[in-house]
Structures are given as C-alpha cells and as structure tokens.
C-alpha positions, 0 to 999 in steps of 0.5 A: 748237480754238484753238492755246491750247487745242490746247496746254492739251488737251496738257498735260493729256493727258501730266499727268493721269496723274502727278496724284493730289493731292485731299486730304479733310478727314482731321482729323475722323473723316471728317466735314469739321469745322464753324465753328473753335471750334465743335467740331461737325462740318459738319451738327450743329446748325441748318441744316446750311451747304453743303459746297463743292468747292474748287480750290486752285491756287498754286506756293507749296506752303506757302501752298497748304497754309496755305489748304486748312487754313483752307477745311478748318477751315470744311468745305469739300472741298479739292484743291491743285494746285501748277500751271496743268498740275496745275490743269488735270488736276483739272478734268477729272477733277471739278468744283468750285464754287470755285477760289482761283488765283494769277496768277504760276505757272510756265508755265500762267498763273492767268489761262489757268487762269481762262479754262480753268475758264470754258470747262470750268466756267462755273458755278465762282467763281474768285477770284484771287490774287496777291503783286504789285500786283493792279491790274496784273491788275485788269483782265483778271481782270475781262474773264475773270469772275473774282469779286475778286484778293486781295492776299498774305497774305491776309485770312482773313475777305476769303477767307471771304466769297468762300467764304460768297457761293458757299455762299449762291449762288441756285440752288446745292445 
C-alpha cells in the first residue's frame, strides 16, 4: 500500500465512527419527490426515472445543503459531507453512483477524494467543483477520470445533465 493510502486507510479509521450525516429525502412522505412542479413522487406516471445514490462532498456547508436540495428535488438519495475525511467514511460505508466534489477542501483535497473513489468505486461519476479558475484543475481531473468541473455557482440545469447522463448510463440499474 502507498504511503497516500496508508494515510487516507488512517484517517478513516479514527473518522468513520464520528460520521452519521446521510440524509434521505424527508420532504415527501418517504417517497423521494419526482420533477419540481410535478408534484408526483418519483415513480408516478410513465416510466419511473432511476433513483441515484449521490455523494455531496464540499466544506461550504451552505452550498452543500443548497446542492443536496436540488438533487432531492429531482429524487435522488443525497449524502453530504463536509470534508475529503468525511468523504471518505462514506464511502465505505456505501456506494454511490455519483459524487459532486469541490477541489479546494481543507487537508484531504477533492482531487485525493477523486482518486479514492476511483480505487474504492470505479464505476462512480465524479463531477468536480470548484470557486476558482477550473482550468488550473483542468487537467489532473482529466487524468483522475473525472466526467467535467463546474464553476461556482453552478448552473442548475449543467448540474442536471451530469445527473441525467448517469441515470441513462448503459448497464446501470
């Protein structure tokens, strides 16, 4: 095992126990909700879309919250987490189809979160995001197979179409 990972197994092992934070849809009797405006709860109607598992990760609490809401809003399983540590805990504890990451946190970076993921969960889309120029990041994201970086604040309907790619991804369930 590499001294990186050696680190990160770490971490984990003193963090895990202090994270509890998955948070399920609670606004809709349960039931994750369908497309705003809709008021159907996922599944109601024709052709019921794919419900994902989605990894939140970003220290900006606000805007984590902010995000998880709006991937909620569209039925899908949130779980936030406010650092790479954080991050990390969860996904061992589960696996997710999808993970939003910021690139700027505090000790673990999004892109030691990005490559985690790649090793623990290969079949994850990791989408990166970040308030700076994402050009600097540009490139190692690219080697570390993340799908795109999205500027802060990001574009709701951008965010969407990450999301809508993976739920109509070939060979997932």
């Amino acid at each position: 095992m590499d001294t990186g990972l050696a680190i990160i197994s770490s971490a984990i092992d003193v963090y895990a126990p202090l994270i509890d934070i998955e948070r399920a849809c609670g606004r809709c009797g349960g039931k994750p909700a369908g497309p705003p405006g809709t008021g159907k709860t996922q599944g109601e109607g024709t052709g019921a879309a794919r419900i994902l598992k989605i990894l939140v990760v970003d220290d900006d609490k606000d805007f984590a919250e902010s995000l998880a809401e709006i991937l909620e809003l569209h039925g899908h399983r949130i779980t936030v987490a406010y650092t790479g540590e954080q991050a990390l805990g969860q996904l061992r504890s589960g696996e997710f189809d999808m993970a939003f990451v910021d690139i700027m946190l505090p000790a673990l970076s999004g892109i030691d979160v990005l490559r985690v993921i790649n090793n623990l969960q290969p079949g994850t889309g990791i989408v990166l995001m970040t308030g700076s120029n994402p050009r600097r990041s540009a490139q190692q994201a690219e080697i570390f197979g993340a799908l795109d970086i999205l500027q802060k604040p990001i574009d709701p309907e951008r965010l969407m179409r990450h999301v809508d790619a993976a739920v109509n991804k070939p060979g997932r369930q």
